[in-house]
C-alpha positions in Angstrom: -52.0 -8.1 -20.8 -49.0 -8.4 -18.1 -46.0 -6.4 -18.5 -42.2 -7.4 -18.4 -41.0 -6.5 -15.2 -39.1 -8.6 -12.9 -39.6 -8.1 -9.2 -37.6 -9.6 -6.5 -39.1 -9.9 -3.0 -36.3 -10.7 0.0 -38.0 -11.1 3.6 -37.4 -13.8 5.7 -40.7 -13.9 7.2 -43.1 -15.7 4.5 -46.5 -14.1 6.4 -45.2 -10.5 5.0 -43.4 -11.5 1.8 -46.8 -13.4 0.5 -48.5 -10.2 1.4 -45.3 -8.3 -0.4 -46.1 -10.7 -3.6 -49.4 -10.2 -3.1 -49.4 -6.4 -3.9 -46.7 -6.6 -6.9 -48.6 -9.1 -8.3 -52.0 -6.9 -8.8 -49.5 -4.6 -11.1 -50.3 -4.6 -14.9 -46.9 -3.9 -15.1 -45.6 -6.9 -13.3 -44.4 -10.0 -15.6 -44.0 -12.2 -12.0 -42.8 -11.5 -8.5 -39.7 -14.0 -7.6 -39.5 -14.3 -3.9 -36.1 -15.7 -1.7 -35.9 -15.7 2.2 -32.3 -15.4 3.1 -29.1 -13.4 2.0 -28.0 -16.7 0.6 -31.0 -16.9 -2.0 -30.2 -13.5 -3.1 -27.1 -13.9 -4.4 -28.1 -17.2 -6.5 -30.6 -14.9 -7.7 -28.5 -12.1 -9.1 -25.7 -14.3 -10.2 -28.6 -16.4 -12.3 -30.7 -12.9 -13.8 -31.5 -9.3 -13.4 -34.3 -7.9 -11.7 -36.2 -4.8 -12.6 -36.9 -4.1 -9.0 -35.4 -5.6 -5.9 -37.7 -5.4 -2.4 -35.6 -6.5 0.1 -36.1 -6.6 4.2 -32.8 -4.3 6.0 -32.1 -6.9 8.1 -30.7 -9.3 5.2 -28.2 -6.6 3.5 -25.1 -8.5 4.2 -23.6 -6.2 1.4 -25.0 -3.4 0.1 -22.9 -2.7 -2.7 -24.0 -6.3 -4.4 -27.7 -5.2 -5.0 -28.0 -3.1 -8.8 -28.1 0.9 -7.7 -31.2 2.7 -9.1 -33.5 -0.8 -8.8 -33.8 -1.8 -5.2 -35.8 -0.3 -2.3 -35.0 -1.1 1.5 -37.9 -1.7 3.9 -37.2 -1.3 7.5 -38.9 -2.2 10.9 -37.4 0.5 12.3 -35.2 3.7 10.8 -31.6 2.7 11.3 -29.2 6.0 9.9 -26.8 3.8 9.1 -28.8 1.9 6.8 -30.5 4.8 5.8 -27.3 6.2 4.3 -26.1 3.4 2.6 -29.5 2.8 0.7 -28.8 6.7 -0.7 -25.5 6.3 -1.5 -25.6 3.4 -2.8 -28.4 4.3 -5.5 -31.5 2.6 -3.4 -34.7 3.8 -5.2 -36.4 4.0 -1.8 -35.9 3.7 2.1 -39.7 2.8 3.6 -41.0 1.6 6.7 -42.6 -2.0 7.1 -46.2 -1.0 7.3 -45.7 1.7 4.1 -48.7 1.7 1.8 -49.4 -0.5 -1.4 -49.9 2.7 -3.0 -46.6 4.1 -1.4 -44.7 0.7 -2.9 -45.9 0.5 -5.8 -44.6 4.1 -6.7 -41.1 2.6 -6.5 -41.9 0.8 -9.9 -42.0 4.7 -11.8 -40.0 6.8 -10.1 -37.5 8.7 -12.1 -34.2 8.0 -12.5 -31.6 8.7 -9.5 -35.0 10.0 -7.8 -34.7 8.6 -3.9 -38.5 8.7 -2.1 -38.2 8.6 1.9 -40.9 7.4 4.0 -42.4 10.5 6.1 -42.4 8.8 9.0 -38.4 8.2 8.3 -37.6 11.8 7.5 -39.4 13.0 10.8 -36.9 10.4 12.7 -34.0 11.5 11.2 -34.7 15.1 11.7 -35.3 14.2 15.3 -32.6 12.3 15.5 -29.9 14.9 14.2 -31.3 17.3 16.5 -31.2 15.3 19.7 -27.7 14.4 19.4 -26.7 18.3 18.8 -25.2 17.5 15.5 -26.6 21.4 14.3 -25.7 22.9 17.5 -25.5 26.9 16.6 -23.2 28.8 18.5 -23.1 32.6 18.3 -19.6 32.4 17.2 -19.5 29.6 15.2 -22.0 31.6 12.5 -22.9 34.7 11.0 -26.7 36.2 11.9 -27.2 35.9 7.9 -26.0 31.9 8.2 -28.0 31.2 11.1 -31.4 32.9 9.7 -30.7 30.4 6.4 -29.2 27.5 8.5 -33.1 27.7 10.6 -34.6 28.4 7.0 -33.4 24.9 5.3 -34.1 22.7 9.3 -38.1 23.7 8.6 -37.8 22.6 5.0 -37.4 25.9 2.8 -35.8 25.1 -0.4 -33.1 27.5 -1.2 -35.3 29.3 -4.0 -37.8 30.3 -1.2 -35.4 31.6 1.6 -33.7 33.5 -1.3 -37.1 35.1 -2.6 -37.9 35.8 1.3 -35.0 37.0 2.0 -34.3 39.6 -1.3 -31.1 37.6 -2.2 -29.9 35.2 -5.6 -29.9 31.8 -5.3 -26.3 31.4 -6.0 -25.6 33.9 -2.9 -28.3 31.2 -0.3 -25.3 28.6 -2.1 -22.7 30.2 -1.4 -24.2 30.8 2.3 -25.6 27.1 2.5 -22.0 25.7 1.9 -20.1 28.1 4.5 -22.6 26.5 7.1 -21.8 23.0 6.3 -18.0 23.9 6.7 -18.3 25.3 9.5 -20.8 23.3 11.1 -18.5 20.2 10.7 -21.0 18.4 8.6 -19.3 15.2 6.6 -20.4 14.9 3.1 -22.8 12.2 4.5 -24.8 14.4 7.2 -24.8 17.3 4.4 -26.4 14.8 2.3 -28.9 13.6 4.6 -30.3 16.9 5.2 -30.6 17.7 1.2 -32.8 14.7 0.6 -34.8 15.6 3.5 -35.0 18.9 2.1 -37.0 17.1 -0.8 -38.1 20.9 -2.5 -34.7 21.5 -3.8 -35.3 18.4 -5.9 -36.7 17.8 -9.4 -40.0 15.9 -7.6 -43.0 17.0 -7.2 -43.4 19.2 -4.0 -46.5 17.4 -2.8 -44.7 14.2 -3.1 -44.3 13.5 0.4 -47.0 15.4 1.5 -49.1 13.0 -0.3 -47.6 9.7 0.9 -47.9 11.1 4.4 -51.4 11.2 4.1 -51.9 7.5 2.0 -49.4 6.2 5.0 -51.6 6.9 7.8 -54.7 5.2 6.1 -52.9 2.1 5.0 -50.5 -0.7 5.6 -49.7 -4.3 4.1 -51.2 -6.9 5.7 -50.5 -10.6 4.9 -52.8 -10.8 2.3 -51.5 -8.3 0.5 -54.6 -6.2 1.2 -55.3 -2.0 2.4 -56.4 -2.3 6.0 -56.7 0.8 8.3 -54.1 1.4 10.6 -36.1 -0.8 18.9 -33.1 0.4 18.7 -32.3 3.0 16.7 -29.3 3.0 14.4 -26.0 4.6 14.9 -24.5 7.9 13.7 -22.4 8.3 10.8 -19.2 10.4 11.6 
């Protein structure tokens, strides 16, 4: 027996939205999978009903702020950080590469709410992309020796429990710490948040989370039939 759920599929190229419709459609879940091709379509859409998901190609957000926060994921050619941060502020369920997984899309159907699941792939851009344009440059001056051992800690991925269990201090004190760095480091409330999400083990999810969709991601991508087969320009900085 099908489900209820609504899905909404916007791509402009019909070869990957068929294969798009293809793998929502396989869902018990899935009531039926509406699919539009432009910007223009979309908007009829959500002025005529509610979706319980919204799929929609990066290249066709005109504005952001009209799609329903909590129910829409963003699929990208490319990582753009510009994009990448409107899709989390703005409530996107998910920010995923073109070639993610079935498995890895059809996770956006149950995550939990205000949960936000990254593509790996996009996490390891970003984190090389921060880097390479010295936005974390540490200057002896500019922090303490204790803020620079935790400021190293939380770049490799260490939530704050585990740096303070390794380093003998409460959790509230790696806080305390955690914020002083972001001061004085310069970071905006955007850049801050960027590297929170990509520090995913401070979260409520799982730990293994991304760890498994790493490893479904590099056995898998959509094809146009909607099937498993084996397997630019990057965005602007935020200020």
């Amino acid at each position: 027996m099908r489900g209820e759920k609504h899905v909404l599929i916007v791509e402009s190229h019909e070869t990957y939205r068929k294969g798009l419709q293809a793998v929502f459609a396989e869902e018990l879940d899935i009531a039926r999978v509406h699919e539009v091709a432009t910007s223009k379509e979309l908007k009829s859409q959500l002025e005529s009903q509610t979706f319980d998901l919204i799929v929609i190609s990066q290249e066709l957000i005109t504005d952001i702020t009209i799609l329903p926060a909590g129910d829409f994921v963003v699929l990208a050619p490319v990582p753009d950080l510009t994009h990448f941060i409107a899709a989390c502020t703005h409530g996107a369920r998910a920010y995923l590469l073109k070639d993610a997984s079935s498995s890895l899309l059809l996770q956006t159907l149950y995550l939990a709410q205000g949960a936000f699941l990254t593509d790996p792939a996009v996490s390891a851009w970003i984190m090389e992309y921060l880097s390479r344009h010295m936005l974390f440059s540490i200057s002896d001056e500019v922090l303490t020796p204790r803020e620079r051992e935790i400021f190293h800690l939380l770049w490799n991925g260490f939530s704050k429990q585990e740096i303070a269990r390794q380093l003998n201090l409460s959790v509230s004190t790696i806080k305390v710490h955690t914020s002083n760095i972001y001061e004085k480091l310069g970071l905006n409330r955007y850049q801050a948040k960027i590297l929170s999400l990509l520090n995913n083990k401070d979260t409520n999810e799982s730990p293994s989370l991304f760890q498994e969709n790493q490893r479904e991601r590099s056995k898998f991508s959509i094809t146009s039939q909607g099937k498993e087969c084996e397997g630019g320009e990057k965005g602007p900085l935020l200020t």
